[in-house]
C-alpha positions as CSV (number, residue, x, y, z in Angstrom):
1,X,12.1,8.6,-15.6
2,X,9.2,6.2,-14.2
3,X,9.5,4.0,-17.5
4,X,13.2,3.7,-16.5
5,X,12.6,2.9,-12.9
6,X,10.1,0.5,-13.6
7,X,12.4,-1.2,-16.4
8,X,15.5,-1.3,-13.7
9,X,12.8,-2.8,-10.8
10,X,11.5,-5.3,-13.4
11,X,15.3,-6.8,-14.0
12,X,15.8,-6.8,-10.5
13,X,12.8,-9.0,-9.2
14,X,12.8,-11.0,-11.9
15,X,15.7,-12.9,-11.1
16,X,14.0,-16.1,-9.8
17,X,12.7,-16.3,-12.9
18,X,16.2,-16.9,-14.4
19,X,15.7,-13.7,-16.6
20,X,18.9,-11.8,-15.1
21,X,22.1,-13.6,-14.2
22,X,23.3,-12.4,-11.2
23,X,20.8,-10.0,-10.2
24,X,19.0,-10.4,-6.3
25,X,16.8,-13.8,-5.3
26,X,13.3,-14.1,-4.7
27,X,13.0,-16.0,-1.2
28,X,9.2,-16.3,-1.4
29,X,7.6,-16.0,-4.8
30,X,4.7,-13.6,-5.1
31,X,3.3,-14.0,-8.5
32,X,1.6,-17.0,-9.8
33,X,1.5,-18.5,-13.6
34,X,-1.9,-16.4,-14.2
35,X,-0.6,-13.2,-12.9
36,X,2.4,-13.3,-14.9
37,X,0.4,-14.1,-17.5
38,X,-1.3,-10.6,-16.7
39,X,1.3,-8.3,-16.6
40,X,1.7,-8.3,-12.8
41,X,5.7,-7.6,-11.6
42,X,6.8,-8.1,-7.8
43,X,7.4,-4.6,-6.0
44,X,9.1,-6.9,-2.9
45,X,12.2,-8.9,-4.0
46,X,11.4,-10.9,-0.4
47,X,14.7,-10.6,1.1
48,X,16.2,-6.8,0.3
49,X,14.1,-2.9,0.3
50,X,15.5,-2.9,-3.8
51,X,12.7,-0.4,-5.3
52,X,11.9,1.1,-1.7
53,X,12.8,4.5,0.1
54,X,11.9,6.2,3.3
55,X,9.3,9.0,2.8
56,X,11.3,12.0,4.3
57,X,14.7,10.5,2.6
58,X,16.0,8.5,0.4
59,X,17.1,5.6,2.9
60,X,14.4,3.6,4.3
61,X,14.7,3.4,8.2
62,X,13.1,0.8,10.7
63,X,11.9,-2.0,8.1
64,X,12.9,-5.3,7.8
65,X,13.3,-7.6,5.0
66,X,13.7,-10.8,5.5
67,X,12.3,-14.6,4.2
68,X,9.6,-12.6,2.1
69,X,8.5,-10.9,4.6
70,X,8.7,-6.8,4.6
71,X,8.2,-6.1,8.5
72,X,8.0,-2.9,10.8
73,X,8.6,-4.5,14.6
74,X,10.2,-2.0,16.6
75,X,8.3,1.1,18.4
76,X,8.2,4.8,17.4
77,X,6.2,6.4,14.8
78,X,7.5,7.9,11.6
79,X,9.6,5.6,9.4
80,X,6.8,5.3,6.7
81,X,8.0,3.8,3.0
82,X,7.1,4.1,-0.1
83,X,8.1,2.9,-3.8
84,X,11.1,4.8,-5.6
85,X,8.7,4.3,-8.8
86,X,5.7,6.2,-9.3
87,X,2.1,5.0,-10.9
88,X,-1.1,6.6,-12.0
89,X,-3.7,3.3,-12.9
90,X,-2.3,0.0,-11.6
91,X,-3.8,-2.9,-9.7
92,X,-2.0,-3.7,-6.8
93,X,-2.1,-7.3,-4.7
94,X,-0.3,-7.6,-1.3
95,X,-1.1,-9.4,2.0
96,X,-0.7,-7.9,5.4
97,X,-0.8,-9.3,9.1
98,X,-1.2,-6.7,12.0
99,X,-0.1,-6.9,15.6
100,X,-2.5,-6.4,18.3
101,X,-4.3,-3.1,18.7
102,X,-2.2,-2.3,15.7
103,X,-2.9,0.4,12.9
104,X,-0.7,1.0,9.6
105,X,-1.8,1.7,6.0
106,X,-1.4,1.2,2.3
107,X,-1.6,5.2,0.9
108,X,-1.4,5.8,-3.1
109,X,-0.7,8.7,-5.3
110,X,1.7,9.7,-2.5
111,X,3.9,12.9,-3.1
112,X,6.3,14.7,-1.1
113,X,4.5,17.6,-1.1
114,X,3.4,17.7,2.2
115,X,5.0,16.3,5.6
116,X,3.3,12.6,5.6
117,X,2.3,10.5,3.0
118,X,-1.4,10.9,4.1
119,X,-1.0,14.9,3.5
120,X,-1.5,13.7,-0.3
121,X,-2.3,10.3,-0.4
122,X,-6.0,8.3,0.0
123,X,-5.3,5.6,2.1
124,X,-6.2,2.0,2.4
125,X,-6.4,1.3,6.1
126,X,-4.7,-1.7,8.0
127,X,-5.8,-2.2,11.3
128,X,-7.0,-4.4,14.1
129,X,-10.7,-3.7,14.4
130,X,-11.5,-5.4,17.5
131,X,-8.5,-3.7,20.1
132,X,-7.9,-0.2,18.2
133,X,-10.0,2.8,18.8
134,X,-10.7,3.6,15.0
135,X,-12.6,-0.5,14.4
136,X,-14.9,1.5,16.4
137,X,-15.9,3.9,13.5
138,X,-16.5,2.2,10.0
139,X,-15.1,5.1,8.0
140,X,-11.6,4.6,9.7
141,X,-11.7,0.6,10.2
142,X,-9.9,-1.8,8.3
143,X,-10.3,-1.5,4.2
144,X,-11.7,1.6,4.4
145,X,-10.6,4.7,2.6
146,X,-9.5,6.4,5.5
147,X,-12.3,9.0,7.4
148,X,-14.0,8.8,3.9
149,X,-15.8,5.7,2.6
150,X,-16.9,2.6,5.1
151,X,-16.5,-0.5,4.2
152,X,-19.3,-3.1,3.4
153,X,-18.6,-4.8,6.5
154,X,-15.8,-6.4,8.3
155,X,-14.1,-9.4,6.6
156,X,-10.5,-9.0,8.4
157,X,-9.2,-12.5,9.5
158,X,-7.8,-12.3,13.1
159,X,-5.2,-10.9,14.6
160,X,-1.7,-13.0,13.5
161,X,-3.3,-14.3,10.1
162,X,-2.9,-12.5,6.6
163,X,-5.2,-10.8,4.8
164,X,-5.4,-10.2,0.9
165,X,-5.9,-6.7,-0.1
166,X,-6.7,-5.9,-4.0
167,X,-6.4,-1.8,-4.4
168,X,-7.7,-0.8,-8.1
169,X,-7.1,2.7,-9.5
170,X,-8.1,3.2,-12.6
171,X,-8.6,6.9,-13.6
172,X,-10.6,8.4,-11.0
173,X,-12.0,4.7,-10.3
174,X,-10.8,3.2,-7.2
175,X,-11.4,0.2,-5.7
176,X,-11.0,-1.4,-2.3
177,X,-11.0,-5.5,-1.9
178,X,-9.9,-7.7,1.1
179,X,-10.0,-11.1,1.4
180,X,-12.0,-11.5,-1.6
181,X,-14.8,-9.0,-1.0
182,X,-15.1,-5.6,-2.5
183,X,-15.7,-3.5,0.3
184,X,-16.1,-0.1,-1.4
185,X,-15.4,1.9,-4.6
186,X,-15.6,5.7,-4.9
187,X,-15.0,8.4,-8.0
188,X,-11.5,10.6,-7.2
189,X,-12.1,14.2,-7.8
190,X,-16.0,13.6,-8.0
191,X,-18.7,15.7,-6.5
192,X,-19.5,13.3,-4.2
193,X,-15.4,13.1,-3.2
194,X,-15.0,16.7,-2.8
195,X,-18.2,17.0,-0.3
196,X,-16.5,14.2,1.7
197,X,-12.7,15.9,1.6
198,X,-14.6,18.9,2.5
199,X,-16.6,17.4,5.8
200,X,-13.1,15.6,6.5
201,X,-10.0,16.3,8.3
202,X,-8.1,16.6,5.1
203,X,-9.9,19.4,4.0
204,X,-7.0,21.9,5.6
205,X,-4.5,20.0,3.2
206,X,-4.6,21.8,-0.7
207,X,-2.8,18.7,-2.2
208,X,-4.7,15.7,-0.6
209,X,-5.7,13.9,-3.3
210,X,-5.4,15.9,-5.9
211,X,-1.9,14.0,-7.6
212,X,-3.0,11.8,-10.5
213,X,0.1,9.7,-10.1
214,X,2.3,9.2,-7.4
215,X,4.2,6.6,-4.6
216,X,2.4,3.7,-3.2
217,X,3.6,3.6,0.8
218,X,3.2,1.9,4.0
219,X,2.9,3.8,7.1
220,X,5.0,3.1,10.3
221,X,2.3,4.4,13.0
222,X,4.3,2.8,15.6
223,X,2.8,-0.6,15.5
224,X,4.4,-3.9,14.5
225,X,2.8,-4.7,10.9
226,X,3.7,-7.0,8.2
227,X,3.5,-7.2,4.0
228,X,4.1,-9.6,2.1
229,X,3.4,-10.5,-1.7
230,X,3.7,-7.2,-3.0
231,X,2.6,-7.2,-6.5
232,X,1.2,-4.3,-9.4
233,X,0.1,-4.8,-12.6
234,X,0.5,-1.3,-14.3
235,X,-2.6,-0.4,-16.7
């Protein structure tokens, strides 16, 4: 099934490329000679939510695609979305601009296990550091793996500019980058992650975590938030 859904999401983006006849258009091309070169394949067509669902249903709700952008502007919490396809080890590229005092998220491994995507899923946080509550506490600001690891330091651009986030999983390897700087890595399933589930929040939840492959999402938490130049290289 995920060989097939990646096949039928591989025909559809590449249609800029000329490959299918027919098939949607790219409005803002995410992948560059070198990444193509690499194995990477666009997870946002730029212009439609083709490969993309809502977390509690099939149909993704309040998200807008449109002149490559994939935005959440309205208010109200709860319209998170994720990928129809599933990975285990991949190296994702995106950008993402927040609004002010704004907080959102890039979660992976995500099942439907649980109520919200982070019941199961590490997250990759997106956030404002200097107007939201959580830039307050390293372990929660932006790029770091949610109430778990800090990151090196704060490299976010401001408020209205994009930033260039590189999440690596590889095994039980994962790595956090953003705007060129590794912020942290950390071991899934290690002693050192189990202490730190344990001492967390997410220590109530039997699934977080624990899914070796799984749905990379976005979280609507009620702030305007922006993505663009979605791309994965499966490894």
């Amino acid at each position: 099934m995920r060989r097939s859904l990646l096949a039928g999401l591989a025909l559809a983006v590449y249609a800029h490329a000329g490959n299918v006849p027919g098939a949607i258009q790219v409005t803002a091309p995410a992948i560059d000679a070198s990444e193509r070169a690499q194995g990477f394949q666009v997870l946002f067509d730029g212009a439609t939510l083709a490969g993309w669902r809502g977390f509690s249903s099939l149909q993704p709700t309040g998200w807008r695609a449109a002149g490559g952008v994939l935005a959440r502007e309205g208010k109200g919490e709860g319209h998170d979305i994720m990928t129809v396809a599933e990975y285990a080890d991949f190296d994702l590229r995106l950008e993402w601009k927040i609004s002010e005092g704004g907080n959102s998220g890039i979660f992976f491994h995500v099942t439907t296990e649980g109520p919200y995507v982070w019941s199961t899923g590490p997250e990759f946080q997106v956030l404002d550091n200097a107007r939201h509550a959580d830039g307050k506490e390293a372990k929660t600001s932006a790029g770091s793996n949610y109430a778990l690891h800090a990151p090196l330091g704060d490299v976010t651009k401001p408020v209205g500019e994009w930033n260039l986030v590189r999440l690596l999983v590889r095994g039980p390897h994962v790595e956090h980058w953003l705007n060129g700087v590794k912020l942290l890595e950390y071991e899934l399933w290690s002693p050192d992650w189990e202490a730190r589930v344990k001492a967390s929040k997410f220590a109530v939840l039997p699934s977080y975590g624990r899914a070796k492959i799984g749905h990379i999402a976005l979280q609507d938490h009620g702030n305007p938030v922006w993505f663009r130049n979605i791309r994965i290289r499966v490894l």
